[in-house]
MOPAC internal coordinates of N, CA, C and O (Angstrom, degrees):
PM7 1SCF
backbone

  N    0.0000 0     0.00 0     0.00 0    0    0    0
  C    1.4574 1     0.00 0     0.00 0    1    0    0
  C    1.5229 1   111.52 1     0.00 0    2    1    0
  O    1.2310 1   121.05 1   132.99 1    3    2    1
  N    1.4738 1   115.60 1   -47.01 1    3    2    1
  C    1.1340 1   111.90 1  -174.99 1    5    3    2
  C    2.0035 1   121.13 1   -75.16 1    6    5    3
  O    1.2310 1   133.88 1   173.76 1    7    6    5
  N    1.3810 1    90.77 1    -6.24 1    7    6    5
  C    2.1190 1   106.88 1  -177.50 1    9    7    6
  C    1.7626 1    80.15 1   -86.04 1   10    9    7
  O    1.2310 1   119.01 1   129.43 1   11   10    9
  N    1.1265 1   119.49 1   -50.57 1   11   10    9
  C    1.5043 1   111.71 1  -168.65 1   13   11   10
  C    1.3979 1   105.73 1   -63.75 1   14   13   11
  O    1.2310 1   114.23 1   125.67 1   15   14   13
  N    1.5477 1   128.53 1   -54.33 1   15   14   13
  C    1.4299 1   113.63 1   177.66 1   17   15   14
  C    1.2907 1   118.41 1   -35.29 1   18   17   15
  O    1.2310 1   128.45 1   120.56 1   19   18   17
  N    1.6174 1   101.33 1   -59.44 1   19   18   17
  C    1.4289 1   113.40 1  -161.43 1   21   19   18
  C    1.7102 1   115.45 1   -58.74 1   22   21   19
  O    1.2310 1   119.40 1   147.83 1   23   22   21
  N    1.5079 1   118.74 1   -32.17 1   23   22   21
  C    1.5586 1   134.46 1  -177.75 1   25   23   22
  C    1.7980 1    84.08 1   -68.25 1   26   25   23
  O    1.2310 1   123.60 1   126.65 1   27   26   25
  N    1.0134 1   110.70 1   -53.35 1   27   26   25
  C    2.0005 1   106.70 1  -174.53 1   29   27   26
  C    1.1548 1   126.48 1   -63.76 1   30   29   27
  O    1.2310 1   126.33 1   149.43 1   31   30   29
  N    1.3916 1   105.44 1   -30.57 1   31   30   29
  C    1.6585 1   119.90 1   171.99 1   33   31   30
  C    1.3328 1   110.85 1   -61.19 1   34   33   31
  O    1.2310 1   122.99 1   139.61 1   35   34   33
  N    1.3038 1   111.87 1   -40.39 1   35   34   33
  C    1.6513 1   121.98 1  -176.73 1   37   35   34
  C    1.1525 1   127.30 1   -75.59 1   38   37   35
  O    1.2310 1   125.51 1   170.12 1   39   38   37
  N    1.7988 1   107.03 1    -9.88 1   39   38   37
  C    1.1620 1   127.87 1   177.49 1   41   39   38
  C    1.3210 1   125.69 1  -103.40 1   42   41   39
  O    1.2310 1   122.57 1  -177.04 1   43   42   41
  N    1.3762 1   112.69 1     2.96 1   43   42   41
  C    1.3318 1   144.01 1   161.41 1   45   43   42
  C    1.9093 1   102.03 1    88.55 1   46   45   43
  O    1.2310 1   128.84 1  -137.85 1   47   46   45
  N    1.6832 1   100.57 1    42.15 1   47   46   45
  C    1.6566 1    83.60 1   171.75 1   49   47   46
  C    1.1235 1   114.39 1  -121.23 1   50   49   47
  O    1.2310 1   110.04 1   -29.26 1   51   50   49
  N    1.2495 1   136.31 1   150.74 1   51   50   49
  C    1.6955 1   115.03 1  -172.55 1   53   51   50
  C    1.5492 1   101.07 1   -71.10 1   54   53   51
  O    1.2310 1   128.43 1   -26.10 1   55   54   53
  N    1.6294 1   101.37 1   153.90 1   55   54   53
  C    1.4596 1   110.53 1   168.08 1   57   55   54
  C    1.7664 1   125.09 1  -159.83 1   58   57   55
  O    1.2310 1   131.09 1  -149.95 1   59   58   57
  N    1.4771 1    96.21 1    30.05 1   59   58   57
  C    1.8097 1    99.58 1  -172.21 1   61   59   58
  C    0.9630 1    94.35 1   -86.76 1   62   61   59
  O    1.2310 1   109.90 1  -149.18 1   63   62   61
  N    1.5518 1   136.56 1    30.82 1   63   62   61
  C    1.5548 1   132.33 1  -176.86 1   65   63   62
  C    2.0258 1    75.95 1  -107.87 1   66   65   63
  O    1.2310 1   119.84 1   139.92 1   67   66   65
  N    0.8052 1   117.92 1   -40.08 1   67   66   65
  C    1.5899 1   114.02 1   161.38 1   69   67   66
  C    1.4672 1   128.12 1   -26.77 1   70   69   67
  O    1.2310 1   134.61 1   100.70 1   71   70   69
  N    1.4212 1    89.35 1   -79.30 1   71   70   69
  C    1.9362 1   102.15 1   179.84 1   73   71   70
  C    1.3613 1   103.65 1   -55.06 1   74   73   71
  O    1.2310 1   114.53 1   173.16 1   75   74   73
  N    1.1494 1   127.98 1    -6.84 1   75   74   73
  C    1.8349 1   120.80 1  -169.38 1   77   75   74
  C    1.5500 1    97.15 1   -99.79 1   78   77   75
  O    1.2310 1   125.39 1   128.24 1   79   78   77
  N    1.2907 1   107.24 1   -51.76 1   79   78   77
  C    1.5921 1   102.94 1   177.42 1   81   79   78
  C    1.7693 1   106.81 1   -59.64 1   82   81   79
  O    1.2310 1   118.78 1   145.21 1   83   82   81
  N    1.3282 1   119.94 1   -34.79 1   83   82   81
  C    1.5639 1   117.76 1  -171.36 1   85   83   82
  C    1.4018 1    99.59 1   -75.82 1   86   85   83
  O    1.2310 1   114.67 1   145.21 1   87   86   85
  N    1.3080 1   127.70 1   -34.79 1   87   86   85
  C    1.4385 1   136.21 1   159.80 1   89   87   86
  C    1.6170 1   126.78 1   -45.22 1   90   89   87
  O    1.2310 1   126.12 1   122.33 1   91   90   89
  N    1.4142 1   105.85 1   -57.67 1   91   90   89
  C    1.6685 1   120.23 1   161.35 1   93   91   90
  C    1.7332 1    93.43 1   -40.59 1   94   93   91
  O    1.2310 1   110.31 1   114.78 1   95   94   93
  N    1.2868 1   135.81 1   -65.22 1   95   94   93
  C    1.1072 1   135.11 1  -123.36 1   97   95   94
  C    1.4718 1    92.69 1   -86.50 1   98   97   95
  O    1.2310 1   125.39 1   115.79 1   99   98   97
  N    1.4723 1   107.25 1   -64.21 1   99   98   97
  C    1.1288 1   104.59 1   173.99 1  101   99   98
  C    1.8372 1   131.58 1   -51.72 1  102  101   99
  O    1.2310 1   109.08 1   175.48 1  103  102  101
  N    1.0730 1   138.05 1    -4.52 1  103  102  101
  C    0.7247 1   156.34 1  -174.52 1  105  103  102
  C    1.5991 1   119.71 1   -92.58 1  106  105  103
  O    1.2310 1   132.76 1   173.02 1  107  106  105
  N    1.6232 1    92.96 1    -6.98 1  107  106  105
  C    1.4653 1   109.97 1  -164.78 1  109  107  106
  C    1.7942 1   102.51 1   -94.18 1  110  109  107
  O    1.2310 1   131.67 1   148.93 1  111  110  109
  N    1.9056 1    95.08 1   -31.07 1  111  110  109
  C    1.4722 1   120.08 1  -145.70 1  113  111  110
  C    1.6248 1   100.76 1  -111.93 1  114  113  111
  O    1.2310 1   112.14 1   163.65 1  115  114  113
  N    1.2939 1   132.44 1   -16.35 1  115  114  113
  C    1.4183 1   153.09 1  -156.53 1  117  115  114
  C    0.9051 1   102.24 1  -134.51 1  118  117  115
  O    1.2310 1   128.60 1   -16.20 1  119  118  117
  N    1.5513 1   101.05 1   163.80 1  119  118  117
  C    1.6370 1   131.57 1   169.28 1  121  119  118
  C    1.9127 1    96.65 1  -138.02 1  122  121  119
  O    1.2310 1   128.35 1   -20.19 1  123  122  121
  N    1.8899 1   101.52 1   159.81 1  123  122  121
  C    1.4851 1    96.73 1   174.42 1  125  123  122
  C    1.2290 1   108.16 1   -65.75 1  126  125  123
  O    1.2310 1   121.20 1   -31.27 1  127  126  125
  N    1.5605 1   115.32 1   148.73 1  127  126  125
  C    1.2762 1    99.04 1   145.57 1  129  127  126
  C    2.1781 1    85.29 1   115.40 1  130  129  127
  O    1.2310 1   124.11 1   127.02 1  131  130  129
  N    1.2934 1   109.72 1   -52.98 1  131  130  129
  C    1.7696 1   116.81 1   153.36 1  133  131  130
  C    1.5849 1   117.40 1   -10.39 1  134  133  131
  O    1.2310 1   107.02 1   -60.67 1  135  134  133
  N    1.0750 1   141.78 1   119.33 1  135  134  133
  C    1.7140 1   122.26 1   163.39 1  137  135  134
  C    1.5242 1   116.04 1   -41.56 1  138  137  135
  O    1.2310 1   126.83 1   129.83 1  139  138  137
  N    1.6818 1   104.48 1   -50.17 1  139  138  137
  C    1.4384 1   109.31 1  -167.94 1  141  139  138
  C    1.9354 1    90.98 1   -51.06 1  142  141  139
  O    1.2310 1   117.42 1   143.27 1  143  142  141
  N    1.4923 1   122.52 1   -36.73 1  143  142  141
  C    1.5056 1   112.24 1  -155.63 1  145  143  142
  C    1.2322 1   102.79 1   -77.97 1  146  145  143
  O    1.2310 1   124.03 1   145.36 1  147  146  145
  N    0.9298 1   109.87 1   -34.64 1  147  146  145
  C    1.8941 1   114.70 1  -168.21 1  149  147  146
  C    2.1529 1    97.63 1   -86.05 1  150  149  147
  O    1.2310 1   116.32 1   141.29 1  151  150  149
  N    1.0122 1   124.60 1   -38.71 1  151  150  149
  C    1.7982 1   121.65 1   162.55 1  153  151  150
  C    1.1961 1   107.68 1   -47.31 1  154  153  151
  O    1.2310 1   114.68 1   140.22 1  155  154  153
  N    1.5193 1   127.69 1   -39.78 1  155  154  153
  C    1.3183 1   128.51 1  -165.22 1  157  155  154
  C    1.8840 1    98.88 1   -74.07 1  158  157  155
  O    1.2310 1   125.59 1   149.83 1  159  158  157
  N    1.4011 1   106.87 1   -30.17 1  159  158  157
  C    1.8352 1    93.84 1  -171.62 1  161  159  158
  C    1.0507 1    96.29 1   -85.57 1  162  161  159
  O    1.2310 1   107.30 1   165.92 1  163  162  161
  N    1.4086 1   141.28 1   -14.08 1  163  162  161
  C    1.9945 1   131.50 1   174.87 1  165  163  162
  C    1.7095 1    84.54 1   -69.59 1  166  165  163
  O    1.2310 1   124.99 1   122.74 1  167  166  165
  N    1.6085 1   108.02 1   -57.26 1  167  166  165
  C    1.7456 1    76.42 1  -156.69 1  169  167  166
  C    1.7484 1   133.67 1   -87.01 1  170  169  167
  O    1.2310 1   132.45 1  -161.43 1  171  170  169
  N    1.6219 1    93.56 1    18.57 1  171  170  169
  C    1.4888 1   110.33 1   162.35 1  173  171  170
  C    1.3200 1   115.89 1   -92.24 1  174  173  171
  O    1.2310 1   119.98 1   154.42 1  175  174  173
  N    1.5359 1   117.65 1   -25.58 1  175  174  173
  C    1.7696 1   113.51 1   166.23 1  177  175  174
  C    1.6714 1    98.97 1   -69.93 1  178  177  175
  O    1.2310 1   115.43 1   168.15 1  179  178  177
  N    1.1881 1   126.27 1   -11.85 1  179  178  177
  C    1.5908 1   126.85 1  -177.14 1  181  179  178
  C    1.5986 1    96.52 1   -59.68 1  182  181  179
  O    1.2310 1   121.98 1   111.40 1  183  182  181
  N    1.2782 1   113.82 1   -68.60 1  183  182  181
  C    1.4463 1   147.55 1  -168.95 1  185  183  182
  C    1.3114 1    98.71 1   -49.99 1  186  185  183
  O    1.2310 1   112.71 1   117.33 1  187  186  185
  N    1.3532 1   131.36 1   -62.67 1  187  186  185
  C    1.3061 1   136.62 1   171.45 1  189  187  186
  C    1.6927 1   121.45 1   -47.62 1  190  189  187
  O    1.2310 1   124.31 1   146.25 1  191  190  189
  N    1.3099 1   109.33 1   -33.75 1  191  190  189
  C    1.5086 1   122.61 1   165.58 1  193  191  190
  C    0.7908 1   121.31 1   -69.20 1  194  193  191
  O    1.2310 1   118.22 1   151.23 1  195  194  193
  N    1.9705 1   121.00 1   -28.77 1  195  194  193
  C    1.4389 1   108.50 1   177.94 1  197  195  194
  C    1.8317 1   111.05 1  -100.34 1  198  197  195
  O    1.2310 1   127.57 1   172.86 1  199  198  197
  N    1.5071 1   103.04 1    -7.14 1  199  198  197
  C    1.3780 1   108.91 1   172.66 1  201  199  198
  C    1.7610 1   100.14 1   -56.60 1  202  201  199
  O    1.2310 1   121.91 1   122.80 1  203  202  201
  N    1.1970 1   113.95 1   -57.20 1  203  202  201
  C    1.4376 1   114.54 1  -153.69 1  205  203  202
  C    1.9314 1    93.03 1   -65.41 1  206  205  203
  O    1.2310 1   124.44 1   136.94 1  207  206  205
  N    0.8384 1   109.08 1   -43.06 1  207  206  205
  C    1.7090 1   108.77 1  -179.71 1  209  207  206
  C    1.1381 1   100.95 1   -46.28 1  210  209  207
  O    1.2310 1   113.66 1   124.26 1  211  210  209
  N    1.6342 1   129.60 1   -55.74 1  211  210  209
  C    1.5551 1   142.16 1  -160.57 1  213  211  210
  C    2.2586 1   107.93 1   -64.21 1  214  213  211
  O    1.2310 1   141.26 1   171.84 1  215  214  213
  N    2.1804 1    76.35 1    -8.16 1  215  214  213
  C    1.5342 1    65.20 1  -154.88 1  217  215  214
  C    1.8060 1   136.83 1    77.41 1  218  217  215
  O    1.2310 1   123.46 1  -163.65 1  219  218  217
  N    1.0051 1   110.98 1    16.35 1  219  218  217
  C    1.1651 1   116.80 1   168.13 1  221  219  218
  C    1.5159 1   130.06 1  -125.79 1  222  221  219
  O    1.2310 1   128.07 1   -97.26 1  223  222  221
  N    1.4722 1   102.06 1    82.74 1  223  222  221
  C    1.5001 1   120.44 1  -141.15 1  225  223  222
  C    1.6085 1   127.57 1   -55.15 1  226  225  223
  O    1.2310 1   134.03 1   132.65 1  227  226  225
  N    2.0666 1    90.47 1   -47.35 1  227  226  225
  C    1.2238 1   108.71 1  -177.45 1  229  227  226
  C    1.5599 1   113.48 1   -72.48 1  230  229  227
  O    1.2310 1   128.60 1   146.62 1  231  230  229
  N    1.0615 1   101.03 1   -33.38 1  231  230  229
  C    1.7141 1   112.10 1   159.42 1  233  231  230
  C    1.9378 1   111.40 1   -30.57 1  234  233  231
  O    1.2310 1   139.24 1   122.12 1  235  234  233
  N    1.5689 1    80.31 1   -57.88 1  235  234  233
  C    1.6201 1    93.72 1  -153.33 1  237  235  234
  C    1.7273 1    97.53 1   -67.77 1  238  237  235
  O    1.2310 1   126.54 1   128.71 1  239  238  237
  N    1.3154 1   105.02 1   -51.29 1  239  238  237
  C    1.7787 1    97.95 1   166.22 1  241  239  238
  C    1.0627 1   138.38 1   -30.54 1  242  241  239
  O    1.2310 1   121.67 1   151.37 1  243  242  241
  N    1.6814 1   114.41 1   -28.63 1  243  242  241
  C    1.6869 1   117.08 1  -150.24 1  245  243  242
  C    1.7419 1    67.28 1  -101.35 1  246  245  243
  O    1.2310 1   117.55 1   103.56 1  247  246  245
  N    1.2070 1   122.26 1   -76.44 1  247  246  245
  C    1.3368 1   107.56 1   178.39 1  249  247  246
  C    2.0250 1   133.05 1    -7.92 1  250  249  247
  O    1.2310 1   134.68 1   120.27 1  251  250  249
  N    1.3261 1    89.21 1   -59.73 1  251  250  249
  C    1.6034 1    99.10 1   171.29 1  253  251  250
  C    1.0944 1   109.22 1   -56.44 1  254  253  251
  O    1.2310 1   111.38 1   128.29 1  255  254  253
  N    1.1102 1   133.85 1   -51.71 1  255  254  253
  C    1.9349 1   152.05 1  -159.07 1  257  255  254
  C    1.6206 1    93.16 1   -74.04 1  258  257  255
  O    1.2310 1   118.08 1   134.10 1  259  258  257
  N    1.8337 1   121.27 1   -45.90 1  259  258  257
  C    1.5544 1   101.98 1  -163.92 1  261  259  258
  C    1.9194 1    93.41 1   -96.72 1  262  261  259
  O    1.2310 1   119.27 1   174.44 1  263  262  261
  N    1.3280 1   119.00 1    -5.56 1  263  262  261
  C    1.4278 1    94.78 1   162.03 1  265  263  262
  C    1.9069 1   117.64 1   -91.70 1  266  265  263
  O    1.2310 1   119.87 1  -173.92 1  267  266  265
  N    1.0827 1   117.85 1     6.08 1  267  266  265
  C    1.2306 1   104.41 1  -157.51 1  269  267  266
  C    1.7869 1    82.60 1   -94.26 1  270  269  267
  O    1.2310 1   120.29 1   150.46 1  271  270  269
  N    1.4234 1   117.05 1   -29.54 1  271  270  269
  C    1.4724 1   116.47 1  -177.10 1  273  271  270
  C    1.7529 1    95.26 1   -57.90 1  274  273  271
  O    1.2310 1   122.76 1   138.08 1  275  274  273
  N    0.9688 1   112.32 1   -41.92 1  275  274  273
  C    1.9137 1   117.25 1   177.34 1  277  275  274
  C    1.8225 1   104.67 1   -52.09 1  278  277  275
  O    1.2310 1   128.44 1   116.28 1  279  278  277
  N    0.7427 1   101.35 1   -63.72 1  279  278  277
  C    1.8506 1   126.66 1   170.59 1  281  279  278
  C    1.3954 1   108.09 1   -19.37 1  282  281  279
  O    1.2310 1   129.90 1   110.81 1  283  282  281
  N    2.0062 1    98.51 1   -69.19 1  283  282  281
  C    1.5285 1    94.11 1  -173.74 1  285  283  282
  C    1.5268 1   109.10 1   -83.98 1  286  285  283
  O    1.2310 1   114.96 1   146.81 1  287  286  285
  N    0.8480 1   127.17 1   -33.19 1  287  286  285
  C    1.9517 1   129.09 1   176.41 1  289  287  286
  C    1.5166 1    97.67 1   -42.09 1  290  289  287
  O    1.2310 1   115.81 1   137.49 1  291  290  289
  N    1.3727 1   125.55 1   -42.51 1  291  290  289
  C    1.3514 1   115.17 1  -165.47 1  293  291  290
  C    1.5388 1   109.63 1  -104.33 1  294  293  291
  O    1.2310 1   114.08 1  -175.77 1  295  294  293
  N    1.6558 1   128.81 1     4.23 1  295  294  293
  C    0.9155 1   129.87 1   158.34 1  297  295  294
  C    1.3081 1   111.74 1    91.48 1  298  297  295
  O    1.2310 1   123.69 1  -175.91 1  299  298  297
  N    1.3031 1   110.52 1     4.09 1  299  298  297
  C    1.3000 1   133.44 1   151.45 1  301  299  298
  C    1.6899 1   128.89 1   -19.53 1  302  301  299
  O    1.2310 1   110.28 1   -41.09 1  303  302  301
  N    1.4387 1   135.87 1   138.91 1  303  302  301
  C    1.7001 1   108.77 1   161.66 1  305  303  302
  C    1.2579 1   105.58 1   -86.56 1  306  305  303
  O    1.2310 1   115.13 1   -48.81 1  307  306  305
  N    1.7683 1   126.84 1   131.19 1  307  306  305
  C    1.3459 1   117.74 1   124.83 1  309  307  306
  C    1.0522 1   164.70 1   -45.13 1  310  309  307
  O    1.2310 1   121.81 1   175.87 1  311  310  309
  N    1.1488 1   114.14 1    -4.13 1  311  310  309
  C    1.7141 1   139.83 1  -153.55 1  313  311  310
  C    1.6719 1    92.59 1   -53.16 1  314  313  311
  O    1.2310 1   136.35 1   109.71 1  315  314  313
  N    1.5784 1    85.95 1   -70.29 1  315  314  313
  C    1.7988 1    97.77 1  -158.98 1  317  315  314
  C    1.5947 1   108.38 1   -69.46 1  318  317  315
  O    1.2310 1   123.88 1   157.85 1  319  318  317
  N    1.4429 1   110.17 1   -22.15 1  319  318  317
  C    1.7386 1   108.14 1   157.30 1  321  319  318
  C    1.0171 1   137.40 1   -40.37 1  322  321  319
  O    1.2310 1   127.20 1   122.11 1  323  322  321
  N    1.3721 1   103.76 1   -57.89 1  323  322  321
  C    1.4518 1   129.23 1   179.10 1  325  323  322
  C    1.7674 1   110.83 1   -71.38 1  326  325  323
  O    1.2310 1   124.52 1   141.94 1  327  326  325
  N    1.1757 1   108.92 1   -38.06 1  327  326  325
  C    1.8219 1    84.03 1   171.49 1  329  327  326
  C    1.4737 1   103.02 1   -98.27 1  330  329  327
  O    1.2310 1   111.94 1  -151.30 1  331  330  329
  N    1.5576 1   132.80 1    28.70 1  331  330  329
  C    1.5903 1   116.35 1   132.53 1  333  331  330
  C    1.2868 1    94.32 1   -77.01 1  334  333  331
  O    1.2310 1   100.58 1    88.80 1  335  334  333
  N    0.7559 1   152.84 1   -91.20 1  335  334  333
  C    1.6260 1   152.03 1  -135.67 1  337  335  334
  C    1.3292 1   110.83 1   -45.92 1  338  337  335
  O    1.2310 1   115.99 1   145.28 1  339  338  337
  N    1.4451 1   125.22 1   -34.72 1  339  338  337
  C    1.1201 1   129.95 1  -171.28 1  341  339  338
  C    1.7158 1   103.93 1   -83.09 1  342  341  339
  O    1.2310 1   122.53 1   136.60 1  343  342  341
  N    1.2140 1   112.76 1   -43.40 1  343  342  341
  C    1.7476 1   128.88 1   168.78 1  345  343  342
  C    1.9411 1   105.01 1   -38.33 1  346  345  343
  O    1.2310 1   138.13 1   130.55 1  347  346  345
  N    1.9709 1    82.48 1   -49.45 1  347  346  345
  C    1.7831 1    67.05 1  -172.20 1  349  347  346
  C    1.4367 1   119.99 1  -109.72 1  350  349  347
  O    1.2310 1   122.48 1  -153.93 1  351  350  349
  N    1.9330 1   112.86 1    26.07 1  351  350  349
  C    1.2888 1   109.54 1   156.23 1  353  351  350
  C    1.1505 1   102.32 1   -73.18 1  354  353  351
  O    1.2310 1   111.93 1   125.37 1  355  354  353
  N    1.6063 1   132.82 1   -54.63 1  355  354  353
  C    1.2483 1   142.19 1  -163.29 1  357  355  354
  C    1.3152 1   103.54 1   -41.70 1  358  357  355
  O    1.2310 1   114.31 1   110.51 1  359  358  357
  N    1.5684 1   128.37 1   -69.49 1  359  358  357
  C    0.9812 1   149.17 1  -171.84 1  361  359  358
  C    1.9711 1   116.03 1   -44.01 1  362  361  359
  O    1.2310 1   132.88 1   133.40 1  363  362  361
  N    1.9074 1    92.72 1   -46.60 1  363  362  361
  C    1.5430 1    92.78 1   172.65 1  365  363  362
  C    1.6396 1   115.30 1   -83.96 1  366  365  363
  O    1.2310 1   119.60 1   166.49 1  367  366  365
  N    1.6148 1   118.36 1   -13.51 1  367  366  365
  C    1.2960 1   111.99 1   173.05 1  369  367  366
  C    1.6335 1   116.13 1   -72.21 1  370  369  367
  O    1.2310 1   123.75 1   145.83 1  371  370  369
  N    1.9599 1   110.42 1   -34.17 1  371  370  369
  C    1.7195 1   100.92 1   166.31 1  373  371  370
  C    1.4788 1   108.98 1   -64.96 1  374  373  371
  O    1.2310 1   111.37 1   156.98 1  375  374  373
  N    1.2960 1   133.86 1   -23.02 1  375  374  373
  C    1.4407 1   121.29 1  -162.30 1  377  375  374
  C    1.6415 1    92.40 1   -68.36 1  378  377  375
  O    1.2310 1   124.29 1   118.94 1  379  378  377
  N    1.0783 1   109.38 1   -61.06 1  379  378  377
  C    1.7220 1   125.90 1   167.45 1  381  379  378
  C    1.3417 1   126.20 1    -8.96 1  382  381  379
  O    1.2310 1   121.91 1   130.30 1  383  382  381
  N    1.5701 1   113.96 1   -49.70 1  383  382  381
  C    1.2119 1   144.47 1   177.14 1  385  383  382
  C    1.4651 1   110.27 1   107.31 1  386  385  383
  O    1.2310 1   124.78 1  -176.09 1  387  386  385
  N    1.3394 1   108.42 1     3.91 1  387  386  385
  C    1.3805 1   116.56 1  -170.35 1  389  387  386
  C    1.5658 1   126.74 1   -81.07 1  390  389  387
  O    1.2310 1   114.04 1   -15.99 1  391  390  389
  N    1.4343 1   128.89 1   164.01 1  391  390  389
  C    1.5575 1   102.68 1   179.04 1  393  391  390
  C    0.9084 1   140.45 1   -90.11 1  394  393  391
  O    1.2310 1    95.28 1   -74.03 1  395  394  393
  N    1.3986 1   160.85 1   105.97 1  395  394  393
  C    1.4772 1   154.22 1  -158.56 1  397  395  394
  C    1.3296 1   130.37 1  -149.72 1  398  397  395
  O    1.2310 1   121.37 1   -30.12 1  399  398  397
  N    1.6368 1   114.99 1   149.88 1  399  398  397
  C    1.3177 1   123.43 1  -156.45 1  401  399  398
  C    1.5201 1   118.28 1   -30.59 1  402  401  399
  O    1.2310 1   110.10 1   -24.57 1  403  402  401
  N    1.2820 1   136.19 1   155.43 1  403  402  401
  C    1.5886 1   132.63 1   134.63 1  405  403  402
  C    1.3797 1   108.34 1   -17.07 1  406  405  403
  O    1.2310 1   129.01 1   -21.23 1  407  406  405
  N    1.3599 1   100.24 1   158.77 1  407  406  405
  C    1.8523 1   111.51 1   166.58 1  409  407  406
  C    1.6030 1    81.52 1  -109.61 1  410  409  407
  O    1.2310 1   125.39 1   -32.43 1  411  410  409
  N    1.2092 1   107.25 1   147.57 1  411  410  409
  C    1.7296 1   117.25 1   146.71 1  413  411  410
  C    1.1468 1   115.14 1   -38.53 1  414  413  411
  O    1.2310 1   129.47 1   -22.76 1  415  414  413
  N    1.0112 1    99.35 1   157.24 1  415  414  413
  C    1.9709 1   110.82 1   173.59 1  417  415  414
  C    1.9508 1    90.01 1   -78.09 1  418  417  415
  O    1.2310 1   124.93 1   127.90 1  419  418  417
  N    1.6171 1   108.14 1   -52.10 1  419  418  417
  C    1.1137 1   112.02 1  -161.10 1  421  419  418
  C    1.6864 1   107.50 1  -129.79 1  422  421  419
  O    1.2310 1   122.00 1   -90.03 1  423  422  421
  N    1.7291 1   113.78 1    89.97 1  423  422  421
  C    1.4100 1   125.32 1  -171.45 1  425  423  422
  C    1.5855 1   116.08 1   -30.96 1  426  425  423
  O    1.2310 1   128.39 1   149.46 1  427  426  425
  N    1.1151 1   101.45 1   -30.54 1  427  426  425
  C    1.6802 1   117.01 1  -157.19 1  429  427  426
  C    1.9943 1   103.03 1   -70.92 1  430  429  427
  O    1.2310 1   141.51 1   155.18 1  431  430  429
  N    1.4891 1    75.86 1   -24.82 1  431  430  429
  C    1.9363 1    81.18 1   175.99 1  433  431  430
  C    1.2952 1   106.66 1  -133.45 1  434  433  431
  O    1.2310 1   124.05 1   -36.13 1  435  434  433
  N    1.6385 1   109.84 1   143.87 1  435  434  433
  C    1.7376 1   134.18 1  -147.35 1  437  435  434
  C    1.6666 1    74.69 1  -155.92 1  438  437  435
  O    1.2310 1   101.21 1   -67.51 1  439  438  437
  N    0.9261 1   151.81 1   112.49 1  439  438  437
  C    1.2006 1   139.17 1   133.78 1  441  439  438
  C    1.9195 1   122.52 1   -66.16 1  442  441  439
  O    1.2310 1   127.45 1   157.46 1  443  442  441
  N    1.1591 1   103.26 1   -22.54 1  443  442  441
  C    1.4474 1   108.58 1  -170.53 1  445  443  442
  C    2.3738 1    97.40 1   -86.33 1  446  445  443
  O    1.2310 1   136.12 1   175.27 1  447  446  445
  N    0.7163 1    86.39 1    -4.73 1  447  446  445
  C    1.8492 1    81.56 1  -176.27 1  449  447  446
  C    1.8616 1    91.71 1  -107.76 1  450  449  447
  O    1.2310 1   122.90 1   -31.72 1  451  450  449
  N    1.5500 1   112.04 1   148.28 1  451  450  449
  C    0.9451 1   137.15 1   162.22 1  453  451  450
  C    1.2387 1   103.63 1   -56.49 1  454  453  451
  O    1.2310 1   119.94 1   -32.70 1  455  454  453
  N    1.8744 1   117.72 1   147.30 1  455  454  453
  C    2.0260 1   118.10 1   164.22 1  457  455  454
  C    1.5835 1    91.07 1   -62.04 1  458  457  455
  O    1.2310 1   123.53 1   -12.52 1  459  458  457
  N    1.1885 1   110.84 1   167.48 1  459  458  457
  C    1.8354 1   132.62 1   153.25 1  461  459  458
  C    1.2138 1   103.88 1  -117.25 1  462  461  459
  O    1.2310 1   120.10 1   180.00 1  463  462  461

């Protein structure tokens, strides 16, 4: 489900109504902390990478937000998660018309946020 979102995402159609059902599922079959559970948050930051390509930002956020919950269960870093997610609130609040921060020149550095 989630190779199919991600091939659709890239194709510019929405589909994180996907990762939630592949999420439901898994959830059925796993525990945190599982390989299958912690594979599943790489290949929802997948999904989120191709959301933001598709341009479909807020998409791509909820994505970031339900793998980064994958992230910390498996002890994972968020760091570099979390400022995609933040890239593509920003990004879906200008689509919006709304106002919001700068992007970094360079995501990788936030000086104003604590490490995780």
């Amino acid at each position: 489900l989630v190779a199919s979102a991600t091939r659709r995402a890239g194709e510019g159609e929405p589909a994180f109504a996907d990762a939630v059902a592949a999420r439901t599922l898994l959830m059925k079959r796993a525990s945190a902390g599982d390989p299958a559970y912690c594979n599943f948050g790489l290949d929802v930051e997948g999904l989120g990478d191709a959301m933001v390509e598709a341009e479909e930002y807020e998409q791509a956020r909820r994505a970031y937000a339900m793998a980064m919950r994958h992230f910390i269960d498996c002890g994972m870093s968020v760091r570099a998660l979390d400022d995609k997610k933040m890239i593509a609130r920003t990004l879906a609040l200008r689509e919006q018309g709304r106002k919001a921060a700068p992007i970094p020149a360079d995501p990788s550095v936030n000086p104003g946020r604590a490490p995780r």
